[in-house]
N, C-alpha and C positions, 0 to 999 in steps of 0.2 A: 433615470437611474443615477441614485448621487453619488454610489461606491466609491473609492479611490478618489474623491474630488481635490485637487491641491487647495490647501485651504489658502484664506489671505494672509494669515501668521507666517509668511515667508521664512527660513531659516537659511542660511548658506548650506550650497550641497557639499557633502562632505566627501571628502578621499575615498577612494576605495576600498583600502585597508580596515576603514571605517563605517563602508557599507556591511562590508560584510560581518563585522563582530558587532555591530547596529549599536545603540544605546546605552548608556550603562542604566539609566532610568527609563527607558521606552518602554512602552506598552500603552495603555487605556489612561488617557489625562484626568479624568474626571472621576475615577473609581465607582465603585459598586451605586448601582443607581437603592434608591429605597425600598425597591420589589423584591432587592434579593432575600431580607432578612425574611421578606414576610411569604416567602417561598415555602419555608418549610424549618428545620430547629438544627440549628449551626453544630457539626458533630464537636465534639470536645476533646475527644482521644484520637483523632488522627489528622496527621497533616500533609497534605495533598498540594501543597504547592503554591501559585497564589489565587486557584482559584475558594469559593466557598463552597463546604460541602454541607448539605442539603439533606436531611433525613426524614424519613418518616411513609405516610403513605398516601398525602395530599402536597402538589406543588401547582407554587404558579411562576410560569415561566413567560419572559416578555422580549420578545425579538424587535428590537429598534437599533437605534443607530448611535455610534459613540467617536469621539476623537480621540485619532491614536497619533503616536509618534516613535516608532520604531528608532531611525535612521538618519533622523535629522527634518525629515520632510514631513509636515501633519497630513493626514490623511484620515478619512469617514471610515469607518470599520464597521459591519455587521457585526451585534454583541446581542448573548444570552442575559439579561438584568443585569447591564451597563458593563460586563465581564468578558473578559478573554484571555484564556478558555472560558465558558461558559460553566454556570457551576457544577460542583462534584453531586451527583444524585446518589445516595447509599438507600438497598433497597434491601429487603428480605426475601428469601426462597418461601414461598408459599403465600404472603402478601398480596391484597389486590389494590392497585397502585394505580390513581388517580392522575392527573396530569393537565392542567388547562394551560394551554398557550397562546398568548395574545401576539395581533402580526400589530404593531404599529409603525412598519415598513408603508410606500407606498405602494409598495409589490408586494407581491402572492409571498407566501415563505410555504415552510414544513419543519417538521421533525421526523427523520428515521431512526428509529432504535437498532444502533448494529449488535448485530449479533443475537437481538433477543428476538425468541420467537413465541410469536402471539397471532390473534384473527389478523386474516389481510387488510382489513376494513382499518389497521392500529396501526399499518406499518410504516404510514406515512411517504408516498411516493407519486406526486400528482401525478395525474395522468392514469395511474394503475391501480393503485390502492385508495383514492380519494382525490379530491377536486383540486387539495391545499386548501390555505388556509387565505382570505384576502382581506388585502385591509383592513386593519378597523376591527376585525372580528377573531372570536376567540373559538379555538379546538378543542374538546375535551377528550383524551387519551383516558381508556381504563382498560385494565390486563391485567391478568393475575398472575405471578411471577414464578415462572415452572424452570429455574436454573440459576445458579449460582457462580460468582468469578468476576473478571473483570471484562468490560464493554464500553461500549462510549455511545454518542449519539449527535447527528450533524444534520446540515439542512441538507434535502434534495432539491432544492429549488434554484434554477439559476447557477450562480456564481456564487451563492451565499456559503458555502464549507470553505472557500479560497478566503472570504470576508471575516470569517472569525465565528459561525456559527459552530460550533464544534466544541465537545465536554466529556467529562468521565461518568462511567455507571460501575458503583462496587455493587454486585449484592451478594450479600453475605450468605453463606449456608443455613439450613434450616437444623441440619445436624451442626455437632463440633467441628471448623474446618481442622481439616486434619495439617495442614500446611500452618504451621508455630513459626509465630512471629514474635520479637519484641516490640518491633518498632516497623512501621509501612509508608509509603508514599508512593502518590500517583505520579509518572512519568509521563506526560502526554507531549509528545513531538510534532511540531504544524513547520509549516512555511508562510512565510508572507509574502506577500509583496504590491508596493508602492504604486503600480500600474494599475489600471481597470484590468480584469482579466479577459475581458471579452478584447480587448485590445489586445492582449497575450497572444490569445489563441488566434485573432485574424494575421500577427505578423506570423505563425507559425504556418497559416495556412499558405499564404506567399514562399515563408522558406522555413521546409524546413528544422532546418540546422540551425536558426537563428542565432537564437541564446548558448550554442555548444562553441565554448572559448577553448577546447580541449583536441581542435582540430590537427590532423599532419601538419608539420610545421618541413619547410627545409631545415632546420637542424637536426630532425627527425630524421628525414631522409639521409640528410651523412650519416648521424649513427649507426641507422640501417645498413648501410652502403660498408663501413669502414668495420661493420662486425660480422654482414652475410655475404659483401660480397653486393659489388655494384650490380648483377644482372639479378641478380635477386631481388634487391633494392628497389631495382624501375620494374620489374615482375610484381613486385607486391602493392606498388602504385597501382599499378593495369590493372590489376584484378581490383581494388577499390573504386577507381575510375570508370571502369567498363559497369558495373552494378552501380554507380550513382547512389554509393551508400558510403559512410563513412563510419571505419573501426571504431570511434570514439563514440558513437552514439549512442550513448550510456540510459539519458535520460533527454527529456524534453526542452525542463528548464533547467537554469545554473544559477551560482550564485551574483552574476550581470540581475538577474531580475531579482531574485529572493534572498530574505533574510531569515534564517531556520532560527526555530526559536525552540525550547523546552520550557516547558509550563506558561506560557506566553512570555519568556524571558530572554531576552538576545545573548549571546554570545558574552559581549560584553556585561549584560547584566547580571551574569552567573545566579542562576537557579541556586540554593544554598538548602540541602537537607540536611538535620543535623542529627547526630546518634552519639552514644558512649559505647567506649571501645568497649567489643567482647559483645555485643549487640547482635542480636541475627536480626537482618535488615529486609525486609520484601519489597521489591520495588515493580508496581504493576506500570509495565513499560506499555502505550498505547501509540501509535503513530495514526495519528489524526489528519496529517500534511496531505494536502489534494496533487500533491505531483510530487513527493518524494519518498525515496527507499534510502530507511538508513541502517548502517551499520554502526551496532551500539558495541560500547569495551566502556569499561574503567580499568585503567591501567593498575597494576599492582593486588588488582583482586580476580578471583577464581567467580563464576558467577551459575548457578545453579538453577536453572530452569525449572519451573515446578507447574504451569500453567502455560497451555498455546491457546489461544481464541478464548481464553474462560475455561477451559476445560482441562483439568487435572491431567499432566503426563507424568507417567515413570522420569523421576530427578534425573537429568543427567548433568556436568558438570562442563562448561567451554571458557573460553576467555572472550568471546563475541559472536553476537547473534545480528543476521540481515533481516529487518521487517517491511514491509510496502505498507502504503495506507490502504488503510483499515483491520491489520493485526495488532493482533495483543499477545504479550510474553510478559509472564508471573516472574521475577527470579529473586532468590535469596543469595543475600552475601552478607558476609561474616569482615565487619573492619577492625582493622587491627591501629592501625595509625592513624593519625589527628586527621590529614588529609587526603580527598583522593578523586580525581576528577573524572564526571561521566560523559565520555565521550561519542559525540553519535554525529559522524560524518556523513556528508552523503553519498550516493555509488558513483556518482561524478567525479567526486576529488574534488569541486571547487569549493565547498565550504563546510561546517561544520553548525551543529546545535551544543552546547554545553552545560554541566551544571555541577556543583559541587556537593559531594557527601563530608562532612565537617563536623570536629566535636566545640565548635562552637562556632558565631559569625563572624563574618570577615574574613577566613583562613580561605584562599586556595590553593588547591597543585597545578604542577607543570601539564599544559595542554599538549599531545601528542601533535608532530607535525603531522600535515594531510600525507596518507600514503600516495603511492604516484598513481600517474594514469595507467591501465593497462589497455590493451586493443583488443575488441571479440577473436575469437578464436574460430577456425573450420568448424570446431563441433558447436560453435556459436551460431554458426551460419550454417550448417547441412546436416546437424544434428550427430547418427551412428558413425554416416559416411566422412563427415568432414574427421570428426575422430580418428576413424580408422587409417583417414590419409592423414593425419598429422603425426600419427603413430609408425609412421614408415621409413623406415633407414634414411631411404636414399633421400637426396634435397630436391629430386626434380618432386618431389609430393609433398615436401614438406611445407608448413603453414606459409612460410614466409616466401614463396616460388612457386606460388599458384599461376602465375599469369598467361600461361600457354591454355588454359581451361574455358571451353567453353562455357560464362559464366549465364546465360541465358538457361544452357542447361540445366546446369548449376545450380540455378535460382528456383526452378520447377519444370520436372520433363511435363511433355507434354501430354495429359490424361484427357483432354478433350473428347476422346471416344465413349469415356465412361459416362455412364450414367449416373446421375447424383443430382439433388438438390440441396437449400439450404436445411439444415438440421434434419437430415434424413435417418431415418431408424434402420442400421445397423442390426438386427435382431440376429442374422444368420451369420455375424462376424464370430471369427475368434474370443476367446474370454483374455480379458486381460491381463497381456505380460508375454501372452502365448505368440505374439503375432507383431509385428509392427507393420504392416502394409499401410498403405495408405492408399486412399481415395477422395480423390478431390471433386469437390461438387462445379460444377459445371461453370457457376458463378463467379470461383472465384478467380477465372482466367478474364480480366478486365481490367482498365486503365486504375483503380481505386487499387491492386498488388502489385507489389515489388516484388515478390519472393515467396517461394512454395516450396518444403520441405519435404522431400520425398520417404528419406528413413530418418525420423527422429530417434532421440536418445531417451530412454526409459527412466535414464536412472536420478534418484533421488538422494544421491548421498554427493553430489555436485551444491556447492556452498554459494557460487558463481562468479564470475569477472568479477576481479578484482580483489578475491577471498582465497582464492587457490594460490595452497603452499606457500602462507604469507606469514608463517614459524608460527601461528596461532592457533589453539582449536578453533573450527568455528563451525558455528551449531549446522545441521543441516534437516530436511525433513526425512532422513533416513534414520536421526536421531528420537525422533516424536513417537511417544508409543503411547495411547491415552491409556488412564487404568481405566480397568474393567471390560477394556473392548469395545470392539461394534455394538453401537444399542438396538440391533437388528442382525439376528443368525441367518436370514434368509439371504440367497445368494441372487445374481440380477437373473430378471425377467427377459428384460431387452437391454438393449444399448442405441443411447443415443452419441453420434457424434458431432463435432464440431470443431471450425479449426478457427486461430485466433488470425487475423490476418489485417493486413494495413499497408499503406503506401507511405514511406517519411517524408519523399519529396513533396507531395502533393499533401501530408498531413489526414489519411484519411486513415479510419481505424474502424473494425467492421468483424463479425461472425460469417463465414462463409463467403466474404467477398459482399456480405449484406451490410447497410448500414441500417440504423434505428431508424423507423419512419419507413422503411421499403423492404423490410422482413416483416415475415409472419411470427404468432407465438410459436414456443415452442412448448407440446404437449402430452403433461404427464397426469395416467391415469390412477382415480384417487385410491392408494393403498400400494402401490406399486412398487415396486423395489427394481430400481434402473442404476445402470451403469452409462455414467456420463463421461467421456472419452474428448478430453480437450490436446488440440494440436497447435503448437505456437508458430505458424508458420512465418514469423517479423523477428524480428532479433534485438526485440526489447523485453524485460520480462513484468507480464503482468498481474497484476494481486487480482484476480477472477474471486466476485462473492454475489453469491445466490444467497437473495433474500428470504425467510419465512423456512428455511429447512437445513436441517446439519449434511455438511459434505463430509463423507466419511472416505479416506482417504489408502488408495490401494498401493501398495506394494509393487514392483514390478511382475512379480511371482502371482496377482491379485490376492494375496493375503491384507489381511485389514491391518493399516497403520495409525492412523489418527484421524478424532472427529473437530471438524476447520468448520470457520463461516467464510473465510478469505483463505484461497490456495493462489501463492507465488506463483505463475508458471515462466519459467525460462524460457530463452530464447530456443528454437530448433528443440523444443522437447514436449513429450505426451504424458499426461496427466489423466490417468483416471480413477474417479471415484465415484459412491453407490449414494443413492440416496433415497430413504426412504420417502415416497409421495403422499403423507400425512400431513397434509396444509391445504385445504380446501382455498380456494380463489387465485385471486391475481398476485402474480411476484415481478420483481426484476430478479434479473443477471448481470452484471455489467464487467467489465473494469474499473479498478476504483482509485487508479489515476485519474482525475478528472476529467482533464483536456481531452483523454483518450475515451472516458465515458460521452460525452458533451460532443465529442467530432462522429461515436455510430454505434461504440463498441458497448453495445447495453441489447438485449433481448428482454420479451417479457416471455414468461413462462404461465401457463396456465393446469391450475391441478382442476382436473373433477373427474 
């Protein structure tokens, strides 16, 4: 595998400061190889950044290998026709859409179309949907194009989406889109980084906390100490200490390994869209990044949500939205002034992706400092319960004076009596919103969890760490209403549940206390109308996406909220939503954190 390979073009490694805002000219050294033109007819009225965008209803797309340079350091990168991002595909609602992909990799590749749903045989997911593609040899993709909005599309293969395989899908409506624009751009947000990633994920497996630079510090502790109160102070060590978790543990990686880019553009490179004042601007925001959740704002403008996953909601109006990879957010804004900078940090705090909205080039604005760290909360960790104790007068309950708590308990009483297996059908349970009990499958009391949430938290109007009461609106999924509704009046049949579960010290990440490879499918019968019941029992929150069917998204009341192909789930919280079982064959499910896909946290599903 040559991924990441340090090339022999040595360069000095550079500062810190330097890693993290990367290049001002980094990216792909060699530009557009000569496949892209003849991929398909370069659109002329819209600019998406610096990849190409690609029209029509025949493409030929070539997965090889390209030199990049982010950072200072050269490095191999997985590229779509010598591109990164890979180029913009614009397709039409109703259109049947051709697709040949050649691997001139030495290894296997693929293509998954997120979020668009077509035969399983199209979906591209070795193993499940098809063999992949090898060496040498070319795939032909055809489907005919049943929805309209913005989506993207990445490799399942390997390590190749961390590699640069990753791009935009617009497709246009067949009717007039009702969402008026003057002027649009793709926003597509990745990570990079410098390392092989299979190196990544073996030091994570060792520790870990590895890459978290965001850890309790002793000057942490004085603050603590000199504001709650010294027994409080060493009370709220003991309870971190005692659970071998750490409040900071936001995210995986940090900005120590990665360089966040927008439109494959560093920091320093500033992404530059340019518009005339008085302009209504659409900017289809995609987060492509295999290990990061960002939080977008442009300072100085109001920003107006009009699409989640591709799919039309009721406007509503925030000053910043939290995305994980593999969603998509439509939003219009309105500039008024020459400059204005799009800023999209990550839920970490150590770094940032950037780019500029300008009425002409070379102008930027003042970049926001990173907001600070904050530490998970009881309802981060115990969901209703930790809530309700942090909501209590008195200090011996309060968040920060836990540490007389049996955290063992704490962590997951012990349901061992019960009966339960992995992805066990529920049918005779409560309907959702009515009930929060929990029952844990038998599994997942084993060395691969840490932590088992007894009463999770329902609610969806939680923005999350980090976002709370931060003087800003910010969007939540209590906000998402799609127009027109459920595309399905029928209510569920059964329910299946599942909980999300994981180990951080050990780095393991699992359905049920299952990992991928020692779980069974899980199965829905063809025409079915189920209610899928996800519990987050780890205290990270993950983008859950079910391939080949819309997750139509409940309410805590189970009234119908919005139709997702990626649902966030928080840490210590229950998610559920219905889906209708109108997809004959083989799916995934995963996490679409990667590391967190790739160490177990993937199911297949099977419809007939």
């Amino acid at each position: 595998m040559k991924h990441l390979q340090p090339s022999s073009l040595a360069l000095p490694i550079l500062p810190r400061r330097r890693f993290v805002q990367g290049l001002a000219a980094g990216g792909v050294l060699l530009g557009l190889s000569p496949f892209a033109r003849a991929a398909g007819v370069p659109s002329a009225n819209t600019s998406t950044g610096s990849a190409a965008v690609l029209t029509g209803t025949e493409f030929n797309l070539e997965i090889g290998e390209s030199p990049v340079n982010f950072t200072g350091n050269p490095r191999i990168a997985t590229t779509v026709n010598g591109s990164l991002p890979a180029p913009t595909l614009r397709w039409r609602e109703g259109d049947t859409i051709t697709i040949r992909v050649k691997n001139r990799l030495k290894e296997a590749t693929s293509i998954h179309w997120h979020g668009i749903i077509l035969p399983f045989q199209m979906d591209g997911v070795p193993g499940i949907s098809f063999t992949g593609i090898a060496p040498g040899e070319t795939f032909t993709y055809r489907f005919k194009v049943e929805q309209s909005g913005t989506y993207w599309y990445h490799s399942h293969s390997g390590m190749q989406e961390a590699t640069g395989v990753y791009g935009a899908i617009i497709i246009d409506p067949v009717q007039t889109d009702p969402i008026r624009a003057d002027r649009e751009y793709v926003v597509q947000l990745s990570d990079w980084t410098d390392e092989d990633p299979m190196r990544v994920l073996a030091k994570l497996k060792m520790q870990g906390d590895y890459y978290n630079y965001n850890q309790p510090t002793a000057i942490d502790f004085f603050q603590d100490a000199s504001q709650e109160g010294l027994k409080a102070a060493i009370d709220k060590r003991k309870m971190w200490n005692e659970m071998r978790m750490s409040p900071t543990d936001l995210a995986d990686l940090s900005a120590d390994v990665l360089t966040y880019l927008m439109n494959g553009t560093t920091p320093a490179g500033n992404w530059t869209g340019l518009f005339q004042p008085g302009e209504r601007v659409r900017l289809r925001f995609i987060n492509g990044a295999a290990n990061t959740f960002y939080d977008v704002r442009i300072p100085g403008l109001k920003l107006t949500v009009v699409q989640a996953d591709g799919v039309n909601v009721e406007p509503v109006t925030v000053d910043e939205f939290r995305f994980g990879p593999g969603e998509t957010y439509d939003v219009l804004v309105e500039p008024k002034d020459d400059t204005y900078t799009v800023f999209a940090q990550a839920m970490d705090r150590t770094g940032y992706a950037r780019g500029t909205l300008a009425t002409r080039a070379g102008l930027d604005a003042p970049v926001p400092a990173l907001d600070p760290v904050e530490w998970l909360t009881m309802a981060d960790m115990m969901g209703s319960m930790g809530a309700g104790m942090a909501g209590m007068s008195h200090g011996a309950a309060s968040q920060s004076s836990m540490g007389g708590m049996d955290h063992g308990a704490m962590a997951g009483m012990n349901h061992g009596n019960m009966a339960g297996m992995t992805g066990m059908d529920h049918g005779a349970m409560a309907t959702a919103g009515a009930s929060t009990q929990v029952r844990h499958a038998r599994t997942e009391y084993g060395p691969s969890i840490d932590m088992r949430v007894d009463m999770p938290r329902t609610n969806l109007d939680d923005p999350g760490i980090g976002l709370r009461n931060n003087g800003r609106r910010v969007l939540t999924l209590s906000d998402l209403h799609t127009v027109g509704g459920a595309m399905d009046p029928r209510g569920a049949e059964r329910e299946i549940e599942l909980h999300l579960t994981g180990n951080m010290e050990r780095y393991a990440w699992s359905f049920d206390g299952v990992e991928y490879g020692k779980s069974t499918p899980v199965h829905f019968r063809y025409g079915e109308r189920v209610r899928v019941i996800l519990h987050n029992d780890t205290m990270m929150t993950h983008p859950m996406h079910l391939h080949g069917m819309w997750s139509e998204l409940e309410a805590p009341d189970g009234s119908f909220q919005a139709r997702r192909h990626t649902i966030p789930v928080q840490p210590a919280q229950r998610i559920s939503f219905l889906v209708t079982a109108d997809a004959l064959g083989r799916w995934a499910w995963h996490c679409h954190l990667m590391l967190h896909m790739d160490a177990g946290m993937f199911r297949e599903v099977v419809v007939a």
